[in-house]
N, C-alpha and C positions, 0 to 999 in steps of 0.2 A: 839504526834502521838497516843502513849496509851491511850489519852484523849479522841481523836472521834472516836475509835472503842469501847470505853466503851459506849457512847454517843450511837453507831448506836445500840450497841446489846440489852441497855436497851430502846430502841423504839422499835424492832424488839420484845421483850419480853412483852411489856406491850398492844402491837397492837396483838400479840397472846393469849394474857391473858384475853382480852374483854375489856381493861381501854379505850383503842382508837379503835372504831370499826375502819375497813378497809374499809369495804362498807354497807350503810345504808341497814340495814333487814327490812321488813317488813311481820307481821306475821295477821293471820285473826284473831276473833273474839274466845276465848277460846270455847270448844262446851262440856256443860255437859254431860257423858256417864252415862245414868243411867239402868239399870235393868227393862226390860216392864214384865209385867204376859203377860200368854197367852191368857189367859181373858180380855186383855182390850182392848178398843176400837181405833179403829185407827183417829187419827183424822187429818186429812188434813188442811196444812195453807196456804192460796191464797197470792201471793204476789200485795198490794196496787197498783192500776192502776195509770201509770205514767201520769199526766197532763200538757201536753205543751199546752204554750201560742198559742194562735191562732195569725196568720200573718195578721196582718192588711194591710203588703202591697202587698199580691197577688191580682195580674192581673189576671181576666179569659182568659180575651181577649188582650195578648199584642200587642202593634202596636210601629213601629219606622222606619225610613227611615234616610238615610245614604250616604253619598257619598263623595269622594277624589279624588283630581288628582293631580296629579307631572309631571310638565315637567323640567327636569333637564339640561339646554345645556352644563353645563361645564362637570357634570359629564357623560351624557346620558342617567338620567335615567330616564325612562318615565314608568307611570302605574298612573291606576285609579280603582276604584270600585266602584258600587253603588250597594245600598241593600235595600228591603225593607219588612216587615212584618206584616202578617194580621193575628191574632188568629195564627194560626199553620202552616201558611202557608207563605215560606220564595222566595222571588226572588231577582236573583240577578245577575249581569255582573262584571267581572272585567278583564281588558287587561295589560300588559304588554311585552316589548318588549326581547328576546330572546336575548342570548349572539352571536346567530348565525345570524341576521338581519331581525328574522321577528316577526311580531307581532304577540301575543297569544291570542286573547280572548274567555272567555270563559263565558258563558250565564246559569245559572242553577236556578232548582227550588225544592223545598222538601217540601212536605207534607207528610199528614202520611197514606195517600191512595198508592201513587206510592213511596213514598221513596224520594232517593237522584237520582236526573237527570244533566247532563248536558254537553252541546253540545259546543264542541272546533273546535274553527278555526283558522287557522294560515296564515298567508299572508305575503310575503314577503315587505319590506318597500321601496325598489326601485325598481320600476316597470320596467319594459324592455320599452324602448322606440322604438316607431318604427316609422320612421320620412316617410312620402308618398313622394314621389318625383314624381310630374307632368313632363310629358316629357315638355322640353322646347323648342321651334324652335328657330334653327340658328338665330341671328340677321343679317344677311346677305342679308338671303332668304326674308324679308320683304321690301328691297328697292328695284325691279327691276325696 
């Protein structure tokens, strides 16, 4: 037992001591302090301009079109989008169905003149039926 407290205190001593650092330092570059006269000239040093590689693969003008759809009957789930883009200019629909019974879709468009737009509609998925019932005449009335 006297063996691994000896054990911990000479780690605990030799990781204070600097033999095992605790956590990597890292220090800047030494900086010589030297002594200026009042006479001398001051002299300014520009830092070397960074030069990055130029992007070969910018697009000015991106373009891509896009679309999905899901109709799920086992689980219910239904939604689609379609998207498409010209230069800066994005349009796009996608619908999906609410947990509530109706559909959401929603039609949008953003450029950088008006921003982000777009116009939601919602519909319910089973329409109210309304069945017309012609009056019938008695079948009675037409043998006299």
């Amino acid at each position: 037992m006297a063996f691994k407290f000896l054990t911990l205190f000479a780690l605990i001593a030799a990781a204070s001591a600097g033999v095992l650092p605790a956590a990597q330092v890292y220090h800047s570059a030494p900086v010589a302090l030297t002594s200026v006269p009042v006479a001398a000239p001051v002299v300014k040093t520009l830092a070397h301009p960074v030069l990055a590689k130029a992007d070969d693969e910018f697009d000015p003008h991106p373009q891509y079109k896009y679309a999905y759809d899901v109709q799920d009957s086992l689980s219910g789930d239904s939604k689609s989008q379609v998207e498409e883009r010209d230069g800066d200019v994005v349009r796009g629909e996608y619908s999906l169905v609410d947990s509530d019974g109706f559909k959401r879709t929603v039609q949008y468009t953003a450029d950088p003149v008006n921003g982000f737009n777009a116009v939601v509609n919602r519909e319910p998925l089973v329409k109210a039926v309304v069945k017309a019932v012609a009056p019938v005449a008695p079948l009675y009335a037409a043998y006299h």
